[in-house]
N, C-alpha and C positions, 0 to 999 in steps of 0.2 A: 836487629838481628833478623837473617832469613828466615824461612822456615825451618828449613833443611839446618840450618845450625842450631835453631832451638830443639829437633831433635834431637840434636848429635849431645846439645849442650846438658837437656835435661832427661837423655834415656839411653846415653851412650852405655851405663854399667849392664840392663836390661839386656841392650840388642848386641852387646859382646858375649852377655850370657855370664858374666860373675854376679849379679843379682838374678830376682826371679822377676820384676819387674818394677816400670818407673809410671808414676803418673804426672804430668803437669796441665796446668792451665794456659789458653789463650783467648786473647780477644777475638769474638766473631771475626771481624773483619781484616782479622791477619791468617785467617784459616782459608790453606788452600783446599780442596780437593783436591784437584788434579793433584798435587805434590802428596796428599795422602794415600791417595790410592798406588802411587809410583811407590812410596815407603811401604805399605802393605802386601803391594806383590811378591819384592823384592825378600821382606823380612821374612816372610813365608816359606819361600826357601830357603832359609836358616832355622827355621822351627820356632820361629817369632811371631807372635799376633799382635794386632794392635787394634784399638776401635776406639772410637771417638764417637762421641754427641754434644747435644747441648746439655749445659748445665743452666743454662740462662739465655735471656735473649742476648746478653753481650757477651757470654762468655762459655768456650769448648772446652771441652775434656777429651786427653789423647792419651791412653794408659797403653803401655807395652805390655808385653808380659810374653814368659817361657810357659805352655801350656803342662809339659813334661815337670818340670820344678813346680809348678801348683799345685799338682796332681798331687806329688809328695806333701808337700806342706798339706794341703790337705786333707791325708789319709793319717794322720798323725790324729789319735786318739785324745789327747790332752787337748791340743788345739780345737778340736769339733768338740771338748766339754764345753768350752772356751767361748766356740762360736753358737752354741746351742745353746748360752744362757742370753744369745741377744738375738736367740728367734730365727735362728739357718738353721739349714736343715739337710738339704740337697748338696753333701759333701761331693758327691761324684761329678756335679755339674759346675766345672768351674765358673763358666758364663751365667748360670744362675748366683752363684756366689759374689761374684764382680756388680752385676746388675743390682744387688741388692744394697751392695755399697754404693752404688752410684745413686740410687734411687732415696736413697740417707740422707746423701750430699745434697739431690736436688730437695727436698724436703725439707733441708734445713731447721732439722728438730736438735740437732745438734751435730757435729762432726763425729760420722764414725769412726773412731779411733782404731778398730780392726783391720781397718785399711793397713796400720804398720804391718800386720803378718803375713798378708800377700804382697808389699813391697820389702818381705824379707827379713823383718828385726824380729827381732826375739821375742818369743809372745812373754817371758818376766818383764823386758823393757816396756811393752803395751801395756801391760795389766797396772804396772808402776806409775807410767806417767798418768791414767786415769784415777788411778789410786790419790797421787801426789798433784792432780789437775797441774800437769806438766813445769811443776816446782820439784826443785829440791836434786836434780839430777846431777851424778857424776860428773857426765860426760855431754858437750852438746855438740853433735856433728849433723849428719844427715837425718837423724835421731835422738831423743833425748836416753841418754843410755842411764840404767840406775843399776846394772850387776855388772857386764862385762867391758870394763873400759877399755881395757887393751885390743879386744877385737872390733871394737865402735871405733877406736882410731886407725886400724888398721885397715877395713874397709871402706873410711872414708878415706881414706890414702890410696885403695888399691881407686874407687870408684873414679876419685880427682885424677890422677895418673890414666884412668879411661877414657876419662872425656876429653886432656889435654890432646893424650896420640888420637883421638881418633877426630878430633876439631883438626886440629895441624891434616890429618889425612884429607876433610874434608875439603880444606881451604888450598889443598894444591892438586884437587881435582878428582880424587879418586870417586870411585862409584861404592851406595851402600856397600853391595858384596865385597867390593875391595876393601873397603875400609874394616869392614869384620875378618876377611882370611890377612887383613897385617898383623891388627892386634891378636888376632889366635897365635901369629909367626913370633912377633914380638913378645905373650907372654909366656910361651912356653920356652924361648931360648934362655 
């Protein structure tokens, strides 16, 4: 897989904007720059950030994210109780927020599981699967769901149906911006 399609493939729901962001991993040595900073440009002008580091010496981390959708998520009261019993603080600074989860991961004292709330699940689905050490769930899609199953399958439905049109887009040539104003054409008709 190119780069440009492992974007597409694992951050397509992100940079269409029905989630609020995606994170995946890659091997060092399949990480462009030059092809990231073309996607960073670009996404930018859609109201999309993206940043990458290392997580390792072999291995990047490239997280999308809607800075406008964060913001909401985390101006939510429950949520900052949530996040304030694992030592956040600085709700208004999304990039402190994000950093702090990365800096988790590179630590490796264990996976912070808070990571599901800024990729958009439900903070009862987080709280559950840390509760239930990620047993005993409903539902298992892009998330282990343990309250709303209907909507865990519905959003992995809407997200898979995001990445198919917007792969198919990539692979017959469109440009990032193209490929976000189809799917905007496409999901609004």
């Amino acid at each position: 897989m190119t780069f440009n399609q492992m974007m597409i493939h694992f951050c397509s729901p992100a940079i269409c904007k029905i989630k609020p962001a995606n994170i995946f991993f890659i091997k060092a040595k399949d990480f462009s720059v030059t092809l990231f900073d073309k996607w960073k440009e670009n996404l930018l002008k859609h109201g999309i950030k993206i940043i990458c580091g290392n997580l390792s010496e072999k291995t990047v981390y490239i997280f999308v994210y809607n800075p406008e959708w964060e913001r909401k998520i985390l101006s939510n009261r429950i949520i900052q109780t949530y996040l304030s019993s694992k030592n956040y603080s600085d709700f208004k600074n999304i990039n402190s927020v994000i950093n702090k989860i990365i800096n988790r991961m590179k630590n490796k004292t264990g996976f912070p599981h808070e990571i599901g709330i800024i990729l958009g699940y439900p903070l009862e689905d987080v709280i559950c699967f840390e509760k239930n050490q990620g047993k005993n769930c409903k539902y298992c899609g892009c998330w282990k769901s343990y309250t709303d199953v209907e909507k865990a399958r519905q959003s992995l439905c809407d997200y898979k149906n995001c990445q198919i049109l917007c792969m198919k887009l990539l692979n017959e040539g469109y440009t990032i911006s193209q490929i976000i104003c189809e799917y905007n054409k496409v999901s609004a008709a």
